[in-house]
N, CA, C and O of each residue as an XYZ file, in Angstrom:
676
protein
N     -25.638    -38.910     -5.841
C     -25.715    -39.786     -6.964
C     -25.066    -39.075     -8.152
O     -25.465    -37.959     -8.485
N     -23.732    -39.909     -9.023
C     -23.361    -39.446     -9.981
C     -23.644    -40.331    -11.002
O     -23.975    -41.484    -10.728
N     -23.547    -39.893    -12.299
C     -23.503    -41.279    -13.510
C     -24.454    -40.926    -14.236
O     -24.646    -39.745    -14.527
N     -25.623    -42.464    -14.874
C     -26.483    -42.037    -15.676
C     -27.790    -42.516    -15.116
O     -27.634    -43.494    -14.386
N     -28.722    -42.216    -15.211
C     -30.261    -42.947    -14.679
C     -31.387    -42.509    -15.712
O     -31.934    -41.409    -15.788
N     -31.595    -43.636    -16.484
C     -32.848    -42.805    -17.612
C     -32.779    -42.217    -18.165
O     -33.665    -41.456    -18.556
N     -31.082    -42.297    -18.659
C     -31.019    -42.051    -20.463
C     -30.479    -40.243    -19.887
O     -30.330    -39.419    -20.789
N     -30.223    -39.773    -18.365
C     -29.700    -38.621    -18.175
C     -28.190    -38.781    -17.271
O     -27.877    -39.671    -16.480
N     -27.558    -37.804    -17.627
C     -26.416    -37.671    -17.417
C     -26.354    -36.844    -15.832
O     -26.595    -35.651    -16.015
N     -26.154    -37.092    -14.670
C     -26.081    -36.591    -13.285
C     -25.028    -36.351    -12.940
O     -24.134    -37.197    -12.942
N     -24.899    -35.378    -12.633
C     -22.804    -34.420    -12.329
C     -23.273    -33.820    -10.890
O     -24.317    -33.877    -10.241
N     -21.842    -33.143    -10.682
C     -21.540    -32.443     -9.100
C     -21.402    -30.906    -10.189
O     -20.685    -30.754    -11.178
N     -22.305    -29.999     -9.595
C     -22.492    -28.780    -10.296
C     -21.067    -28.434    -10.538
O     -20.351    -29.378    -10.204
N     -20.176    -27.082    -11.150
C     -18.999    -26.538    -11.283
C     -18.944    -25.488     -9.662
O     -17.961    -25.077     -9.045
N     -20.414    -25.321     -9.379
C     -19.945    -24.405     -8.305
C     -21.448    -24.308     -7.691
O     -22.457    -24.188     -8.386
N     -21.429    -24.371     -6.441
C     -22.912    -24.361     -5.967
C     -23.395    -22.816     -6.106
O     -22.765    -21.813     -5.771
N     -25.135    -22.928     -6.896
C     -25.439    -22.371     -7.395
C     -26.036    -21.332     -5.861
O     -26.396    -20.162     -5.985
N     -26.025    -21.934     -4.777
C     -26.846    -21.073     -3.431
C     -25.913    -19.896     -3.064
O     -24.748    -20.193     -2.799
N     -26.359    -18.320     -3.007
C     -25.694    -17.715     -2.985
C     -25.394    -17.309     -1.345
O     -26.189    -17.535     -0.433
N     -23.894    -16.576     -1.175
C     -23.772    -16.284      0.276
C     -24.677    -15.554      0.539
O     -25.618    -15.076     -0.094
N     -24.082    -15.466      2.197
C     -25.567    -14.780      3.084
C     -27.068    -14.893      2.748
O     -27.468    -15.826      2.051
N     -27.596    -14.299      3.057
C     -29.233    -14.556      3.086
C     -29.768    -13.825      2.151
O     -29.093    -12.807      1.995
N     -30.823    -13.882      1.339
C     -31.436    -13.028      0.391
C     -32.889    -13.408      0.615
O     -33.216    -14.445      1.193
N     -33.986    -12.264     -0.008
C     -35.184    -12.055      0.269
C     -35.861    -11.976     -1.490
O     -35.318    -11.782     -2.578
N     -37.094    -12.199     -1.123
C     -38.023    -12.245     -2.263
C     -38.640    -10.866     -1.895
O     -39.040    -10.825     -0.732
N     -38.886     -9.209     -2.946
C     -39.744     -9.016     -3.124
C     -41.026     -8.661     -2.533
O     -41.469     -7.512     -2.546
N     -41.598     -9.632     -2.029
C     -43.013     -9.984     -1.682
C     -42.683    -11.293     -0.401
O     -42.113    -12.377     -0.525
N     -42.999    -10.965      0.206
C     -42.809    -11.912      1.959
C     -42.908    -13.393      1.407
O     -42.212    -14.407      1.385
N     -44.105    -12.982      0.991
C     -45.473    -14.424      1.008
C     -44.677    -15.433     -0.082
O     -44.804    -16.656     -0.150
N     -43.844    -14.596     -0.895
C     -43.186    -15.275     -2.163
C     -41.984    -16.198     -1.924
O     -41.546    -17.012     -2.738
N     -41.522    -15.960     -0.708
C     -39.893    -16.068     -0.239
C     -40.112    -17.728     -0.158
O     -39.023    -17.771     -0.730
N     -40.383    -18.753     -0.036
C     -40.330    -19.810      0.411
C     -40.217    -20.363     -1.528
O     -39.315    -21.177     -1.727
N     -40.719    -20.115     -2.294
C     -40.445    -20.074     -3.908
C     -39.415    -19.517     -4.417
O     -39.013    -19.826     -5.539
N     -38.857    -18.644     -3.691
C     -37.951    -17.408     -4.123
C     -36.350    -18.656     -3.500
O     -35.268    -18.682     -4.088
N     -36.609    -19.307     -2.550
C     -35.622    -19.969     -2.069
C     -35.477    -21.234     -2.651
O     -34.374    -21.779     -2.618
N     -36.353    -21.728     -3.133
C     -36.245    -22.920     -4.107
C     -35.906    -22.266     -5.202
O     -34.750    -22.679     -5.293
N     -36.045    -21.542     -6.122
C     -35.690    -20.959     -7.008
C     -33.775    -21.277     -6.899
O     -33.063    -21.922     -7.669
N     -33.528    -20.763     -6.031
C     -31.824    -20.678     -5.646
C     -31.137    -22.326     -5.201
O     -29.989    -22.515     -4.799
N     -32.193    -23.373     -5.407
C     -31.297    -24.650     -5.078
C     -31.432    -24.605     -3.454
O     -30.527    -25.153     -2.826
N     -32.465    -24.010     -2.747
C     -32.387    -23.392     -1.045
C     -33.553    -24.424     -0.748
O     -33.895    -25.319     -1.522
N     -33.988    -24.219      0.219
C     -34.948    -24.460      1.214
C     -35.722    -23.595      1.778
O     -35.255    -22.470      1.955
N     -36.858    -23.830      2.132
C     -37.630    -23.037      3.051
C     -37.404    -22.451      4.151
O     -37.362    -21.269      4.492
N     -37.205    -23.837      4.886
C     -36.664    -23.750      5.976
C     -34.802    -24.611      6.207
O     -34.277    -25.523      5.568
N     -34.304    -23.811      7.353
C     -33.072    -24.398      7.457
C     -32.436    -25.569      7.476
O     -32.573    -26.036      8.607
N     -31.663    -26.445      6.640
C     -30.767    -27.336      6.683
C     -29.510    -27.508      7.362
O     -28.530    -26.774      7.490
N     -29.812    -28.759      7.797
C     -28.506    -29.380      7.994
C     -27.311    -29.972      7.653
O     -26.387    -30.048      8.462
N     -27.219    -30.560      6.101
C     -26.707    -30.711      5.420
C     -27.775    -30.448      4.187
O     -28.967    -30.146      4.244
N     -26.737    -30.720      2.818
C     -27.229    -30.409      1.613
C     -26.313    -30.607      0.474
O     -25.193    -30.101      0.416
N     -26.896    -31.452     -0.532
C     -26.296    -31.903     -1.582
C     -27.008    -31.712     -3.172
O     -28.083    -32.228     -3.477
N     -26.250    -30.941     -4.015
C     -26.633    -30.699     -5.228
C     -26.193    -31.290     -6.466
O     -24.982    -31.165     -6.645
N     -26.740    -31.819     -7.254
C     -26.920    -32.354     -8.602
C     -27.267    -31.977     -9.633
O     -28.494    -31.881     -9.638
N     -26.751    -31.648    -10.715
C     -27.407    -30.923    -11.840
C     -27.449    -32.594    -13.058
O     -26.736    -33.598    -13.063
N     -28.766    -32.125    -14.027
C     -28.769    -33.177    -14.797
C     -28.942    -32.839    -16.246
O     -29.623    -31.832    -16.444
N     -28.397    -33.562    -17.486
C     -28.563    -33.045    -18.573
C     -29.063    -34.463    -19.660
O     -28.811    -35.643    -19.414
N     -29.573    -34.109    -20.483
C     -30.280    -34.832    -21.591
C     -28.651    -35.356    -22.394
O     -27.568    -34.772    -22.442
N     -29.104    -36.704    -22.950
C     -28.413    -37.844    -23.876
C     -27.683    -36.776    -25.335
O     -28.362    -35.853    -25.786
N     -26.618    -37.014    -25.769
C     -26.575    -36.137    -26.777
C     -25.471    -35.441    -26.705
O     -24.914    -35.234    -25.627
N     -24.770    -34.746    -28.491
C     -23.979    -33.990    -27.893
C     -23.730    -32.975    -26.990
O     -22.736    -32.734    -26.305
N     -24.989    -32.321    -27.121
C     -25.099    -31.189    -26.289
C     -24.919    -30.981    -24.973
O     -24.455    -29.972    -24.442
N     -25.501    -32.488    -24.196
C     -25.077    -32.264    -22.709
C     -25.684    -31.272    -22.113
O     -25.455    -31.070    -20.920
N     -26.674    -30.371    -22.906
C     -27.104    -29.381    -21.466
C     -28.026    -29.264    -20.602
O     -29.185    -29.676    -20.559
N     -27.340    -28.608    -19.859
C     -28.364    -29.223    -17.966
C     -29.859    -28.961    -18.088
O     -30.339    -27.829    -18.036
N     -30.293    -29.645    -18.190
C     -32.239    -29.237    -17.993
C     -32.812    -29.707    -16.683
O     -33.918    -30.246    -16.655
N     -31.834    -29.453    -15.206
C     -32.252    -29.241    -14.234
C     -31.560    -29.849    -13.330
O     -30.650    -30.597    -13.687
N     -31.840    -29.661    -12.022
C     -31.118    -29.810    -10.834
C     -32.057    -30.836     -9.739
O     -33.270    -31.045     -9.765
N     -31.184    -31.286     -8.943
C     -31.813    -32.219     -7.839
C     -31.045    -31.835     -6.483
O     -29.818    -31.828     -6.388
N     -31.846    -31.547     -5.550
C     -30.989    -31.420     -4.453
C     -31.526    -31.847     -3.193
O     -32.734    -31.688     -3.023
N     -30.757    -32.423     -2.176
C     -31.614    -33.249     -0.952
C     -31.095    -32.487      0.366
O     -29.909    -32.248      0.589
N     -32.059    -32.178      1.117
C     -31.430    -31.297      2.219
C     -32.023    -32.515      3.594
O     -32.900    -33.366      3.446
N     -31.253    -32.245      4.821
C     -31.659    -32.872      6.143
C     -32.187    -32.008      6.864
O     -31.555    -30.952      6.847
N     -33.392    -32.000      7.715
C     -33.601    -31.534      8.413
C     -33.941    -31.766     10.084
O     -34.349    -32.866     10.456
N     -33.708    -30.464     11.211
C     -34.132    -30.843     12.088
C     -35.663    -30.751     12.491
O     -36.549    -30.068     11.979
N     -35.727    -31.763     13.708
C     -37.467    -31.534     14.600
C     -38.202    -31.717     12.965
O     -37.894    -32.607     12.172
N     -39.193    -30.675     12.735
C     -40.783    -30.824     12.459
C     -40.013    -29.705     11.362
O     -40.769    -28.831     10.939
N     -38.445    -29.657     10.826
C     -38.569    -28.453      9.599
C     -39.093    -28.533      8.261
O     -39.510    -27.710      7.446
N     -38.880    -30.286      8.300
C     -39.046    -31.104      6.331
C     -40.575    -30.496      6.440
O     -41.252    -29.720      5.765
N     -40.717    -31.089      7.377
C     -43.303    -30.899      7.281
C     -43.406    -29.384      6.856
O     -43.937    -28.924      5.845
N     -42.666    -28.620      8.041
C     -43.242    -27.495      8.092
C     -42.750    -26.426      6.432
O     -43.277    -25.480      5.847
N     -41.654    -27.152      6.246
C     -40.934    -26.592      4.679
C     -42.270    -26.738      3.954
O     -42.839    -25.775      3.439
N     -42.735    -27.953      3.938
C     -43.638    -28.085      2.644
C     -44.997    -26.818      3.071
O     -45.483    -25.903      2.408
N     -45.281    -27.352      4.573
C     -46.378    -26.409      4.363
C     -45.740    -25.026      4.054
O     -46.183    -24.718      2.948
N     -45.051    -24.208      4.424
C     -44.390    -22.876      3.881
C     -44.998    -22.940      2.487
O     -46.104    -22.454      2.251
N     -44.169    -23.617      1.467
C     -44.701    -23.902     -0.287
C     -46.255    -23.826     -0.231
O     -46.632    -22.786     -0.772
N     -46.989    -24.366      0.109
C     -47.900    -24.798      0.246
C     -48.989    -23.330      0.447
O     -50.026    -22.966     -0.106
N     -48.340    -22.916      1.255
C     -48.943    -21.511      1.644
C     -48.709    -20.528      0.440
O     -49.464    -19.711     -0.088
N     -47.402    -20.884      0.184
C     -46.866    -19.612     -0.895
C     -47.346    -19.663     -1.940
O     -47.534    -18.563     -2.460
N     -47.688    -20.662     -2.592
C     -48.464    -21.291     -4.075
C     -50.051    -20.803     -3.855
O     -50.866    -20.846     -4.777
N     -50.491    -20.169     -2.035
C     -51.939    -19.773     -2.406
C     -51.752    -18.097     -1.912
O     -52.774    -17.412     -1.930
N     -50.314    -17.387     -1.430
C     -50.322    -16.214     -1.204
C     -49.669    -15.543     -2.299
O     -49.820    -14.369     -2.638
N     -48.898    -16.454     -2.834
C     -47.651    -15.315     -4.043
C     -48.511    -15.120     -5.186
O     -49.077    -15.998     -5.837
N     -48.546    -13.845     -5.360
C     -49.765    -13.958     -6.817
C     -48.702    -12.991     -7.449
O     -47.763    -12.449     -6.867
N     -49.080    -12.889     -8.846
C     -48.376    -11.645     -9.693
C     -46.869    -12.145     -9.801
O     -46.776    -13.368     -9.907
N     -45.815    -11.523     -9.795
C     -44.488    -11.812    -10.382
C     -44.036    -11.178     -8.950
O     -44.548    -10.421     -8.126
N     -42.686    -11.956     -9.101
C     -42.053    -11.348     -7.731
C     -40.398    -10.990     -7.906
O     -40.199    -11.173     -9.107
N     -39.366    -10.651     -7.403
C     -37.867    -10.439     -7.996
C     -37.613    -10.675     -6.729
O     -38.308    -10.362     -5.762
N     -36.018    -11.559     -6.756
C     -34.668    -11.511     -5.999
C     -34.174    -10.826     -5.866
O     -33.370    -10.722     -6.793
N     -34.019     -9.710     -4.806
C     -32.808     -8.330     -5.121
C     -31.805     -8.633     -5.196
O     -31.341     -9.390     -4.344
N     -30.985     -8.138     -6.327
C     -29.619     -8.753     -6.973
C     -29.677     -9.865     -7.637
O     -28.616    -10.486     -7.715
N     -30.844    -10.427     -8.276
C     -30.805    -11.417     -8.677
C     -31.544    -10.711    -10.499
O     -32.329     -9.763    -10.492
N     -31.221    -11.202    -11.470
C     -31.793     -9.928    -12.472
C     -33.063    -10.805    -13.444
O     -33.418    -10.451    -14.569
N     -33.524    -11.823    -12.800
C     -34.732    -12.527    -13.195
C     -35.840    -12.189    -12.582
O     -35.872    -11.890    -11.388
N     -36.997    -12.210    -13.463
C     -38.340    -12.012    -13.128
C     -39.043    -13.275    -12.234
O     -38.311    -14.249    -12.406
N     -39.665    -13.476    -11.746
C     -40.222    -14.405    -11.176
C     -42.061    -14.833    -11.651
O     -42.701    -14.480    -10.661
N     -42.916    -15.328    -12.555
C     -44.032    -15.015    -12.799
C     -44.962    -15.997    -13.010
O     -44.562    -17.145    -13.199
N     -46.218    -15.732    -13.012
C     -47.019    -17.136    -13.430
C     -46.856    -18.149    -12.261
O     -46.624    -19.255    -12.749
N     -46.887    -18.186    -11.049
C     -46.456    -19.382    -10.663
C     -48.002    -20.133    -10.002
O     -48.752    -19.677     -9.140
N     -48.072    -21.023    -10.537
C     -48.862    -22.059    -10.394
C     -48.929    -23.853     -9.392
O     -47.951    -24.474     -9.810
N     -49.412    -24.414     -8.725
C     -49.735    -25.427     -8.529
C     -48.811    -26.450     -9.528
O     -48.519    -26.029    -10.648
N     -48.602    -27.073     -9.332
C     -48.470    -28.749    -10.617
C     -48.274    -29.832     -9.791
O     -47.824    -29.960     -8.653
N     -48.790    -30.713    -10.768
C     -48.768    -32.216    -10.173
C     -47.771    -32.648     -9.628
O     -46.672    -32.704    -10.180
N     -48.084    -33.133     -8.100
C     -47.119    -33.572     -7.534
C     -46.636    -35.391     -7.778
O     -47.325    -36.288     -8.264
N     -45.488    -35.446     -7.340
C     -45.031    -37.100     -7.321
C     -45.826    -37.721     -5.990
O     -45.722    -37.345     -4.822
N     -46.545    -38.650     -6.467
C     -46.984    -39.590     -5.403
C     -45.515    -40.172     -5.185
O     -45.056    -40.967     -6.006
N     -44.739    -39.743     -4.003
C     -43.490    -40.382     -3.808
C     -43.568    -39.732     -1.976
O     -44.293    -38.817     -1.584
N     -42.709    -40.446     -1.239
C     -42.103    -40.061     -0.007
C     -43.768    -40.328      0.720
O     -44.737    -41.006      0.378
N     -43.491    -39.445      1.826
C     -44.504    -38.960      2.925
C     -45.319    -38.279      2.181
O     -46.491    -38.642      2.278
N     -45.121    -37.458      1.503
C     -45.431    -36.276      1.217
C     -44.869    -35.111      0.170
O     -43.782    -34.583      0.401
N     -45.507    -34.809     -0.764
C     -45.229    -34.001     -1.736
C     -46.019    -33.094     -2.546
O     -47.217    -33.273     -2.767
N     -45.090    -31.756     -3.152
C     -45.516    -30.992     -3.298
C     -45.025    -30.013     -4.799
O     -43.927    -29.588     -5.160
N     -46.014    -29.947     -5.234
C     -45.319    -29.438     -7.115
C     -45.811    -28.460     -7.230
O     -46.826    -28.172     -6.596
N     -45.138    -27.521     -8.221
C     -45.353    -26.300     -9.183
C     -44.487    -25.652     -9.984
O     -43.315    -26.031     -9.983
N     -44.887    -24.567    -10.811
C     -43.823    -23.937    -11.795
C     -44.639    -22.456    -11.781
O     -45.774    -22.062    -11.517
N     -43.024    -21.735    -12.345
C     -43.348    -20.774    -12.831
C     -42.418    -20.398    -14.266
O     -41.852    -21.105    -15.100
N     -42.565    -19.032    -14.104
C     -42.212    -18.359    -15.454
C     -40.940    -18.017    -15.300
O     -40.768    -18.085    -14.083
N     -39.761    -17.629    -15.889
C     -38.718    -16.879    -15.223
C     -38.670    -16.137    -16.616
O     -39.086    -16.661    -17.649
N     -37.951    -14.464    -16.530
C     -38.132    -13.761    -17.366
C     -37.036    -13.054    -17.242
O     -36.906    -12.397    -16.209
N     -35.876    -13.017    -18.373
C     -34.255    -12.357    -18.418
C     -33.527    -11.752    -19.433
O     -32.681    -12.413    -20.035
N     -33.790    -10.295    -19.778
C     -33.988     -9.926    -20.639
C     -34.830    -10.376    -21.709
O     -34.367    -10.427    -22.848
N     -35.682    -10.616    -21.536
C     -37.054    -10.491    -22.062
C     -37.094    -11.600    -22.853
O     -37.765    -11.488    -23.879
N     -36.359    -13.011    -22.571
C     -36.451    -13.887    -22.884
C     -36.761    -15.112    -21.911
O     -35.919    -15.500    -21.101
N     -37.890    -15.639    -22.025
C     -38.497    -16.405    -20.841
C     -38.799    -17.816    -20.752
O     -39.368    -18.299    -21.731
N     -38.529    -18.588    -19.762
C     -38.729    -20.193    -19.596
C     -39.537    -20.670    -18.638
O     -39.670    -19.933    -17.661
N     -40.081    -21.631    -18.636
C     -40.689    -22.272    -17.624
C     -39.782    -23.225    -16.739
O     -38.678    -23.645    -17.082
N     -40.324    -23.453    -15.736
C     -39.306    -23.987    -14.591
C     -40.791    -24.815    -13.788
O     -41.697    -24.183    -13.246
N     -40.740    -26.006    -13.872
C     -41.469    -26.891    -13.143
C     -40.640    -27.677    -11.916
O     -39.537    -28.191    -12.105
N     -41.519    -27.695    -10.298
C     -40.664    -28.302     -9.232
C     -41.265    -29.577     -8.396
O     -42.492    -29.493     -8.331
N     -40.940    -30.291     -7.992
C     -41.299    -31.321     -6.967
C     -40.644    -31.379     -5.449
O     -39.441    -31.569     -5.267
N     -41.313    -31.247     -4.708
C     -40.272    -30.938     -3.403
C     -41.268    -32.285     -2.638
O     -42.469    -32.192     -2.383
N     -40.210    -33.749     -2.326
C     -40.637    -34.670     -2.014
C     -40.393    -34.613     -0.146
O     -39.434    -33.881      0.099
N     -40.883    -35.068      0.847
C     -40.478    -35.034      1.897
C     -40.308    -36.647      2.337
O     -41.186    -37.485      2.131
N     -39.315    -36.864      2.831
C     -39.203    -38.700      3.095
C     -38.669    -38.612      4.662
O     -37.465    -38.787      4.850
N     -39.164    -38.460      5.306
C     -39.160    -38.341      6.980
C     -38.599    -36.948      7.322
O     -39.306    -35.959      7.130
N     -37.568    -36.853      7.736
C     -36.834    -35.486      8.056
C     -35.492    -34.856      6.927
O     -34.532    -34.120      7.157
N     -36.004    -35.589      5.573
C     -35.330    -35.073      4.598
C     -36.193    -34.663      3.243
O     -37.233    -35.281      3.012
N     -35.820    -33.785      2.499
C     -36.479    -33.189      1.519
C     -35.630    -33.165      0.633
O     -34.509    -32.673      0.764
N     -36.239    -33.897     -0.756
C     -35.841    -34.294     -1.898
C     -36.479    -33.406     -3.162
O     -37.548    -33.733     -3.676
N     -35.598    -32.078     -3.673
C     -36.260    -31.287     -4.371
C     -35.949    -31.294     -5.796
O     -34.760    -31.110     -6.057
N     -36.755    -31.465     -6.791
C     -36.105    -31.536     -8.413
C     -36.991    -30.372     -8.819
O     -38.103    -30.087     -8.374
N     -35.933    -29.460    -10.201
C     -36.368    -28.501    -10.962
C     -35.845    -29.324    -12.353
O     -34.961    -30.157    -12.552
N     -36.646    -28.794    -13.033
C     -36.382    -28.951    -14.806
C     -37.009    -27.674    -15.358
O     -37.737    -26.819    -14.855
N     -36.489    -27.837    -16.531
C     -36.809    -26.564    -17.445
C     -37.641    -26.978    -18.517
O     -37.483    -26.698    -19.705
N     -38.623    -27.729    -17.962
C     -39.615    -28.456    -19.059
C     -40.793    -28.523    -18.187
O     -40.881    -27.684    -17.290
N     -41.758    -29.457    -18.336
C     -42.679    -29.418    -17.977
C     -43.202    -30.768    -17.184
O     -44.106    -30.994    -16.381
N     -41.998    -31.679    -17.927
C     -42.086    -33.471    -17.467
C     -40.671    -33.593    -16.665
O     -39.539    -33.309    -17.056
N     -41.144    -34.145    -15.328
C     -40.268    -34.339    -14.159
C     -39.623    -35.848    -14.671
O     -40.324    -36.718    -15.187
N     -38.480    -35.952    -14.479
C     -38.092    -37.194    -14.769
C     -38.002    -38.640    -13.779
O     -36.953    -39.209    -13.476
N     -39.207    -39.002    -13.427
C     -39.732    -39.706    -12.678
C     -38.500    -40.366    -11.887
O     -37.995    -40.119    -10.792
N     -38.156    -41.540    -13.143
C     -36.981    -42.405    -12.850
C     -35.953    -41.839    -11.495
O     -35.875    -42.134    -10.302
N     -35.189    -40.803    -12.478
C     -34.283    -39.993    -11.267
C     -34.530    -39.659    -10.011
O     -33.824    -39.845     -9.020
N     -36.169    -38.865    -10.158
C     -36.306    -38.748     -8.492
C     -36.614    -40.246     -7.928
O     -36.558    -40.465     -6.718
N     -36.842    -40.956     -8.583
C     -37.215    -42.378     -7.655
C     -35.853    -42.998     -7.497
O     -35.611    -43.586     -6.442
N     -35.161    -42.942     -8.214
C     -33.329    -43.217     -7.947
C     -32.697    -42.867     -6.671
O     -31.957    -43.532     -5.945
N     -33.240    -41.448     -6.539
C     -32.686    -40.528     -5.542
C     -33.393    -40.739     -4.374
O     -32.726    -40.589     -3.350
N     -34.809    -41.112     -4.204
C     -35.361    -41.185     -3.294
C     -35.449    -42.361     -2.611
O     -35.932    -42.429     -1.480
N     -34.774    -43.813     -3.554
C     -34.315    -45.311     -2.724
C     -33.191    -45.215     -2.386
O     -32.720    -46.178     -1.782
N     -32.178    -43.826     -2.682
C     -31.151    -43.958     -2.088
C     -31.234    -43.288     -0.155
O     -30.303    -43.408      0.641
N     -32.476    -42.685      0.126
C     -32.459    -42.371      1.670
C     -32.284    -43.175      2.454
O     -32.342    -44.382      2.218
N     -31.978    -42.550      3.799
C     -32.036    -43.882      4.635
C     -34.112    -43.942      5.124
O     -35.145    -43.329      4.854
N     -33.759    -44.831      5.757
C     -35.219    -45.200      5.945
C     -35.222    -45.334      7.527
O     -36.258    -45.634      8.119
């Protein structure tokens, strides 16, 4: 989905933000957060498509991303439970090696009554000692997973429901 939906502006990123090869969280238990963090998944995809979105205005700047991955067998379920687990094992702050952000605070948050199944939270991110919050929704709609980040605290409903009548069924 490109264009506008709810007063936000939806683009094809300049360059996908998922970095090569494989990278690790830190802390084991953290890694399934540590991979959403990166525009990733929990578990492996089959395809995958990214969206960044920005607020009305001159400014234009991105206050978050949307991205929908396919999965095979039992991976969308088992993705969420991964999160699910990690939101009650990752405690304390965790780091990306090579990645030069803190990871902290990460908490539970309200999920979207949307899809099959869904699953929310945020944390802290900390970069040179200047720090933001990052709130997520990771929706599951059969064997695909529909994930939004913002850099606020209010998910922009509209969009993920945009994105989520565009699946197949």
């Amino acid at each position: 989905m490109v264009g506008t939906v709810g007063g936000l502006r939806v683009t094809e990123p300049a360059e996908d933000s998922l970095p090569e090869g494989s990278y690790r969280a830190d802390k084991d238990e953290c890694l399934p957060i540590a991979r959403l963090a990166f525009t990733d998944t929990p578990r492996p995809a089959t395809a995958r498509a990214v969206r960044e979105f920005s607020g009305p205005g001159e400014t234009n700047s991105t206050v978050g991303a949307l991205w929908v991955t396919a999965h095979q067998g039992d991976d969308a379920r088992s993705a969420l439970d991964d999160v699910r687990r990690a939101l009650t094992e990752c405690s304390g702050s965790f780091k990306v090696p090579g990645a030069p952000m803190i990871y902290r605070d990460l908490e539970p948050a309200q999920a979207p009554d949307l899809g099959d199944e869904s699953v929310g939270f945020r944390f802290t991110t900390s970069l040179s000692g200047v720090s933001s919050s990052a709130t997520y929704a990771v929706v599951r709609t059969d064997h695909m997973l529909t994930t939004m980040m913002v850099i606020t605290d209010m998910l922009p409903r509209p969009l993920l429901e945009a994105q989520l009548a565009k699946l197949p069924r």
